[in-house]
VOBA-1610 file (N, C-alpha, C; in pm, whole numbers, padded with zeros to 5 digits, always signed):
BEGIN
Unk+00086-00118+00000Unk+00000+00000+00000Unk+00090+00124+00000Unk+00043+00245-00137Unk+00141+00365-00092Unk+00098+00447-00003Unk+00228+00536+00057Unk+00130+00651+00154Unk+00043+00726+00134Unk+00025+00757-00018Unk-00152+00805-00054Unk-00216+00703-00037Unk-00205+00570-00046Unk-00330+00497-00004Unk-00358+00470+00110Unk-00237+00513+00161Unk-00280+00456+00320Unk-00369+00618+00395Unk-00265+00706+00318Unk-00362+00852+00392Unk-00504+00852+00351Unk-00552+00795+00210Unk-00681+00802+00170Unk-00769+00726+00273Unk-00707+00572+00303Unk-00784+00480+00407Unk-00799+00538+00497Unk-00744+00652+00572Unk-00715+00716+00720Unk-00879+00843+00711Unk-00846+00843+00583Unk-00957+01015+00530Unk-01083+00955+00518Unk-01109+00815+00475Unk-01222+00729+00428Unk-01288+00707+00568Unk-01213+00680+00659Unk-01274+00662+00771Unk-01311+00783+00888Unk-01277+00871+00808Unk-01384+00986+00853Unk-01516+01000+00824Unk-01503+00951+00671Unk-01668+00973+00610Unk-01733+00834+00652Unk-01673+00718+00658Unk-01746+00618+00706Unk-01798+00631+00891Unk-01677+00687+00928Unk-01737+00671+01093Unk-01689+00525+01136Unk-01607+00470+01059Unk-01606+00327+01104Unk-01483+00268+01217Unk-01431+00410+01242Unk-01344+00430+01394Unk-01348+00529+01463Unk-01318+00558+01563Unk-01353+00688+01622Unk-01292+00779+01597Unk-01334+00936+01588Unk-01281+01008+01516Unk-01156+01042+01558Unk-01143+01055+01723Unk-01038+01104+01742Unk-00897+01004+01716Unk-00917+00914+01687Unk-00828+00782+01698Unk-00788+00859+01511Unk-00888+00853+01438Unk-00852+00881+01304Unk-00766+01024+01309Unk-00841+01095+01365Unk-00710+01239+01350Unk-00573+01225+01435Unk-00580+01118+01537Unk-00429+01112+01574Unk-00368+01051+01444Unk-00423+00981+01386Unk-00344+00898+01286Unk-00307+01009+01197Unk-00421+01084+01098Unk-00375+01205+01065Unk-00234+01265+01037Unk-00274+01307+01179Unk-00147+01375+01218Unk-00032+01314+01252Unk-00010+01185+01284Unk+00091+01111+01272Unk+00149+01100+01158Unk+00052+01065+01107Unk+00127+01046+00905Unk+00161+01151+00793Unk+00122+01342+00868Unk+00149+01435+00824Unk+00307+01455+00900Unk+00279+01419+01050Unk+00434+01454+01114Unk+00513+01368+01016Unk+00495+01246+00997Unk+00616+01118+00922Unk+00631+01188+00751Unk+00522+01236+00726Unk+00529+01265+00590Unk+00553+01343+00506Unk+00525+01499+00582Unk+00520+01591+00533Unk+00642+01621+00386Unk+00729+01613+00424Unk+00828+01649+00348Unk+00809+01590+00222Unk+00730+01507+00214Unk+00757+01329+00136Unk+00618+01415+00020Unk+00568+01486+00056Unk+00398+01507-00001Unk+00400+01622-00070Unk+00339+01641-00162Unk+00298+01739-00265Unk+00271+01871-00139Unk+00283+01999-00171Unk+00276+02126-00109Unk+00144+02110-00058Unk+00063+02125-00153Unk-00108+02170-00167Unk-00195+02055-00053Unk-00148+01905-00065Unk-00163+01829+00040Unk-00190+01863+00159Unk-00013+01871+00206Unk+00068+01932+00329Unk-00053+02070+00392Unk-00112+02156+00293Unk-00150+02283+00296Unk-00326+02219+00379Unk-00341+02094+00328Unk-00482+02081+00334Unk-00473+02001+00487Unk-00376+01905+00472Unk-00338+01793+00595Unk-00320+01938+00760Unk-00253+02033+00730Unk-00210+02136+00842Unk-00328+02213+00895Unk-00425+02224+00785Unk-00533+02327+00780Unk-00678+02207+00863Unk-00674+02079+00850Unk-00750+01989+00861Unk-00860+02017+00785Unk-00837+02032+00675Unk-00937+02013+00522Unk-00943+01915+00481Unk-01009+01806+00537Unk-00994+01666+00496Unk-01102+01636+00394Unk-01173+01724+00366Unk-01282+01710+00226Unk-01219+01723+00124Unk-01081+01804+00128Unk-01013+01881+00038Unk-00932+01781+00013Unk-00871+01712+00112Unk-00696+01628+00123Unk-00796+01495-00005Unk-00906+01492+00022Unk-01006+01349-00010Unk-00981+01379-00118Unk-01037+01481-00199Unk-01043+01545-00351Unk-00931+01527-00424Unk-00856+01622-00333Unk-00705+01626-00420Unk-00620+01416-00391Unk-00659+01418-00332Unk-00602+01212-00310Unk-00650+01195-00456Unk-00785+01171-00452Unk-00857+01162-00600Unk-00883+01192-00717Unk-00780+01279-00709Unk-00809+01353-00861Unk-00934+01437-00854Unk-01028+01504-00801Unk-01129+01541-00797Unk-01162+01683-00795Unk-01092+01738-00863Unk-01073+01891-00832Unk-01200+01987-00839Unk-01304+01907-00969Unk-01424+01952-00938Unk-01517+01929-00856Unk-01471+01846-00782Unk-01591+01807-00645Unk-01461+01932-00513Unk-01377+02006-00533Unk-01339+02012-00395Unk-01391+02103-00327Unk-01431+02056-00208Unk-01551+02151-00099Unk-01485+02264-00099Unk-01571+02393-00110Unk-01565+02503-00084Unk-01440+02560-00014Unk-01401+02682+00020Unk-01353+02689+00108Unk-01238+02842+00115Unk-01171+02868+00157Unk-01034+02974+00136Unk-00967+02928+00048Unk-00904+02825+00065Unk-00792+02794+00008Unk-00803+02688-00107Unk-00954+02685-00163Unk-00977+02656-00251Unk-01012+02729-00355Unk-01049+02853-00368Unk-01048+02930-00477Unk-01135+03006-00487Unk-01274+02932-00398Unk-01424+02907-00440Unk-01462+03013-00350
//
């Protein structure tokens, strides 16, 4: 598994609910502390900000679904 897939599995289980949340944002942030350097800017920008609708989008290619926001454009 790469570390986008593993950050996507970490982001998925926000929208599922299928661990508790706070357990998911320690992970989060564990894998932004281990990673940061390792990750595209705009990521890093979304992972720091906790835009995880955003981090979801941009994981996915999804630029036209990305939620609203400042630092999205919109």
């Amino acid at each position: 598994m790469s570390d986008f897939d593993t950050l996507l599995k970490h982001l998925e289980s926000l929208e599922t609910r299928d661990r508790p949340v706070a357990n998911v944002i320690a992970d989060l942030d564990a894998f932004h502390r281990d990673h940061a350097a390792d990750l595209p800017p705009r990521l890093v920008h979304f992972l720091e900000r906790r835009s995880y609708g955003k981090a979801v989008a941009f994981l996915r290619g999804e630029k036209e679904n990305m939620p609203p926001g400042g630092c999205s454009g919109h």
